[in-house]
C-alpha positions, 0 to 999 in steps of 0.5 A, a space after each residue: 760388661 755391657 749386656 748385650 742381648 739379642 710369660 696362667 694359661 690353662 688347658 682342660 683335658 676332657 679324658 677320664 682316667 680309666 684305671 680302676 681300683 682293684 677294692 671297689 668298696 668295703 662292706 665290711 669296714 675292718 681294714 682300714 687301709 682300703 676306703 669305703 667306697 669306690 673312687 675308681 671313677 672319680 679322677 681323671 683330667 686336672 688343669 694346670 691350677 687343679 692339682 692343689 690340697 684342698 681341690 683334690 680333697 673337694 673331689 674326693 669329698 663329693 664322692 664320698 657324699 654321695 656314696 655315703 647317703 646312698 641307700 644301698 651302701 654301708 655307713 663307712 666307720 672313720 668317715 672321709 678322713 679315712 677313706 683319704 688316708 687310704 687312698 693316700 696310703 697315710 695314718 693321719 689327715 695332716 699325712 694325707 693332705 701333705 702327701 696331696 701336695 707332694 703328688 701334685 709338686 712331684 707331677 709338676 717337678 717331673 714336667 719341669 724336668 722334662 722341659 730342661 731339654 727342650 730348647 728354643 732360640 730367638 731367631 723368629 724375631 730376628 728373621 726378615 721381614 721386619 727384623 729386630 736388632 737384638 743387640 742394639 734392642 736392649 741397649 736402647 735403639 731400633 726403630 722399636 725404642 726410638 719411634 712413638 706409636 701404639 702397639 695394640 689398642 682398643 676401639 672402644 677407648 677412641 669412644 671413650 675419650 670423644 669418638 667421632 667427635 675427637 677422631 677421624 679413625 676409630 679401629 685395632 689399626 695401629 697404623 691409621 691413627 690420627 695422633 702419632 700413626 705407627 711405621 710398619 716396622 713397629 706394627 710388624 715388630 709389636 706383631 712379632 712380640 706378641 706371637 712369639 709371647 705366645 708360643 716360643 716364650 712360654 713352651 719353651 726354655 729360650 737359648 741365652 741371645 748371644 754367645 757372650 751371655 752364654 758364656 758369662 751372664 751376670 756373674 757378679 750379680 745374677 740379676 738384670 735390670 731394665 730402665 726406662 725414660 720414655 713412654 711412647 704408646 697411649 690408650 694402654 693406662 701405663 705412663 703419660 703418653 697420650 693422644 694430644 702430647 705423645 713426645 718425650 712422655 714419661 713411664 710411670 713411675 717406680 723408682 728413684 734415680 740417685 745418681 750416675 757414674 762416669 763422664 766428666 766431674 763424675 758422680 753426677 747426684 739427681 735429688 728429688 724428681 725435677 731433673 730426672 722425671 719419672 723412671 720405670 725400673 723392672 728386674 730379675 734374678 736367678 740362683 746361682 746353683 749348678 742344679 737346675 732342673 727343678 727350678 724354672 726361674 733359673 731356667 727361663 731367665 732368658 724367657 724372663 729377659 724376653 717378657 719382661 723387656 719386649 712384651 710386658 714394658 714394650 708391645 704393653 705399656 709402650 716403655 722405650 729407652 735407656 734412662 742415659 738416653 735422656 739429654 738432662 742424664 749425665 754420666 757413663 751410657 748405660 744399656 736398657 736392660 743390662 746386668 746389675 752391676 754394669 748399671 752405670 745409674 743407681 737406682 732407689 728400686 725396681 719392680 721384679 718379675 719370677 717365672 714359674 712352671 705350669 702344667 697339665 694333670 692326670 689324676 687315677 687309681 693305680 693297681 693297688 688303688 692308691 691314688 696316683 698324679 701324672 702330668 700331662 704330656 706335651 702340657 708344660 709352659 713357662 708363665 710369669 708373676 710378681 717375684 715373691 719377696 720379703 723385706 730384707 730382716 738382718 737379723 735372719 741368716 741362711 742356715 737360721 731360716 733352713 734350720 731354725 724356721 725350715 724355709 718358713 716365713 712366717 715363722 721367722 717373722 719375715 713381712 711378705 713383699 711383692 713386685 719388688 726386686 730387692 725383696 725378692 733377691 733377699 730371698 734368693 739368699 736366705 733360700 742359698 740361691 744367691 751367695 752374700 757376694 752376689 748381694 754385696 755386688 747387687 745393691 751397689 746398684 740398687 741401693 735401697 736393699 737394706 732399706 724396705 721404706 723405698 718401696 712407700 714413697 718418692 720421699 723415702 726413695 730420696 732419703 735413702 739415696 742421700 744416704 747412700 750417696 753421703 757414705 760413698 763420696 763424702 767429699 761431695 754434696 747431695 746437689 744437682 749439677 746441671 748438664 750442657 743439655 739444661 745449660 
């Protein structure tokens, strides 16, 4: 199946909570259920970082402080750590931080349930003017992958690399430059991208593009990747386009290509990096659960698709084309971005992106005077970060890590990995996300899975990839074929 397919921001409120405690102090310091002092104008606005343990225990630290110096008020018998367990309604400091935490993930559950009935479409990008061809986008084509020239850029970089002296235009205009000067229709289109990044992408959960990917998505593998050959903007630090030499530059580099399938005298082996250049490869995954209405990966895998492809690879970095667009790549076309297992090209890695769920709070006293989190309404939005992810460890297994380790990593020994989409598909498994035969399917394209040493170095990446192509076709050597296109 082809895949076929038409982002922390924080807002600070400024009200304070006016709900106050029915106890405004203790004086006499003998139920310790009820704090010392007053907190009832402690709380109140919490930004969408703010609601943690340790910064809601900072807030009521400063309050006791002051209070417990004040010459008008009685030493309180327990110190903070009681007045904590009582507003927290808990017997031990360990209860009372855990129980911080869990208000503050419940506030946030709460808006991320909220959030699963709000939905969005991509219609903005594909409305005239300057409408984008969603489908024939992430195969590779449009006017947005086929032509060079910036997105965004900078005037101080012009001073930086020579000023006047190198350039007759110096300014944001993408369309004035010099070297490389942008259509309109990529100036509209990068346009597009970048206020559609900026609301629709983020404060909402965005409708699968087309109605095959509704209806199917990735079912072998519940993961998408993207790949690229050619980078088409410079001045952004990303590839090796730049102003002098822009034409068939290359992406940075992340991966390894070790071989495609199909077309004749298939399969087509690329050791090393001289035929294949330097390939860019970025990726998702998801759960494969019917329940989703705590989990925002799962949810946003579309908001995923949007920024991984078009705003942080595209408008960011200038990546454009599939890497079986290039004339020196044999094989069976591939999309762009596709499915994991309709990958006709096998890849050493790729770097991998999560969403999460940000939000708003408000923090106060209810009538009891216990403390008590909200999120704030209309306050949700849907941020993206490097996937967390571990080395894959076969030792470890799905009912060990939940019932050995209780999902904690550490405790299992497992090495924490970043950016990495086989780390992060690993623990999509151990957490029951993603089944084994998802897995199975998943590193049939991205081979070096088992193998966390694909993520040290180019050398590496080509170990595994001999290996790997060894134990699938026996018959053939590990060896270069040249295409007509090098002939």
């Amino acid at each position: 199946m082809i895949f076929h397919i038409n982002a922390v921001s924080t807002f600070l409120v400024l009200a304070v909570a006016s709900t106050t405690s029915s106890v405004n102090a203790n004086p006499t310091n003998n139920e310790r259920s009820i704090p010392c002092y007053d907190y009832s104008e402690t709380f109140g606005a919490l930004g969408a970082e703010e609601c943690t343990e340790r910064k809601l225990s900072n807030i009521i630290r400063d309050t006791f402080r002051a209070q417990n110096v004040a010459p008008t008020k009685k030493k309180c018998k327990g110190g903070f750590n009681r007045d904590v367990m009582a507003l927290t309604s808990t017997s031990t400091i360990e209860a009372a931080k855990i129980a911080l935490t869990d208000m503050c993930n419940d506030a946030l559950a709460d808006a991320t349930d909220a959030a699963v009935s709000t939905k969005d479409t991509w219609a903005f990008l594909e409305d005239e003017p300057h409408a984008i061809e969603l489908d024939t986008f992430f195969e590779g084509g449009t006017f947005l992958n086929n032509e060079t020239g910036n997105f965004r850029q900078n005037p101080d970089t012009f001073e930086r690399k020579g000023g006047s002296d190198k350039f007759n235009y110096i300014g944001e205009d993408v369309r004035l430059n010099d070297h490389y000067p942008t259509s309109q229709n990529s100036y509209m289109g990068g346009d597009k991208i970048l206020r559609f990044n900026g609301k629709q992408a983020k404060s909402a959960y965005l409708s699968a593009p087309t109605t095959e990917l509704a209806e199917l998505g990735c079912p072998a593998t519940n993961t998408a990747v993207c790949c690229w050959h050619r980078d088409r903007q410079y001045f952004d630090n990303n590839g090796n386009c730049n102003p002098g030499d822009c034409a068939n530059q290359m992406p940075g580099d992340n991966t390894d290509l070790c071989w495609t399938e199909g077309g004749v005298s298939s399969p087509h082996p690329y050791p090393g990096s001289v035929i294949e250049g330097d390939l860019h490869c970025h990726g998702f995954a998801w759960s494969t659960l019917t329940e989703t209405d705590g989990d925002v990966n799962t949810n946003a895998k579309w908001n995923n698709l949007f920024y991984i492809a078009m705003y942080d690879h595209l408008y960011t970095r200038g990546y454009a084309n599939s890497i079986t667009d290039d004339p020196l790549i044999m094989g069976d076309e591939q999309a762009m971005c596709g499915c994991a297992e309709d990958m006709t090209a096998k890849v050493a890695r790729a770097d991998c992106t999560e969403a999460i769920g940000r939000t708003n709070y408000t923090a106060s006293l209810d009538t009891n005077g216990l403390l008590s989190i909200e999120y704030e309404i209309d306050s949700f939005q849907i941020h993206f970060r490097a996937c967390e992810g571990f080395d894959y460890d076969g030792y470890i297994t799905p009912t060990q890590y939940e019932e050995a380790y209780n999902f904690n990593y550490e405790d299992a020994g497992l090495v924490r990995s970043d950016n990495d989409l086989s780390a992060f598909v690993f623990r999509q498994f151990l957490e029951g996300k993603l089944d084994e035969d998802h897995v199975l399917g998943y590193e049939k394209t991205i081979i070096g899975y088992r193998n966390p040493l694909v993520n040290d170095s180019d050398e590496e990446r080509n170990k595994v990839c001999a290996e790997k192509f060894i134990e699938k076709f026996p018959d053939d050597k590990y060896e270069h074929t040249a295409s007509t296109a090098e002939q």
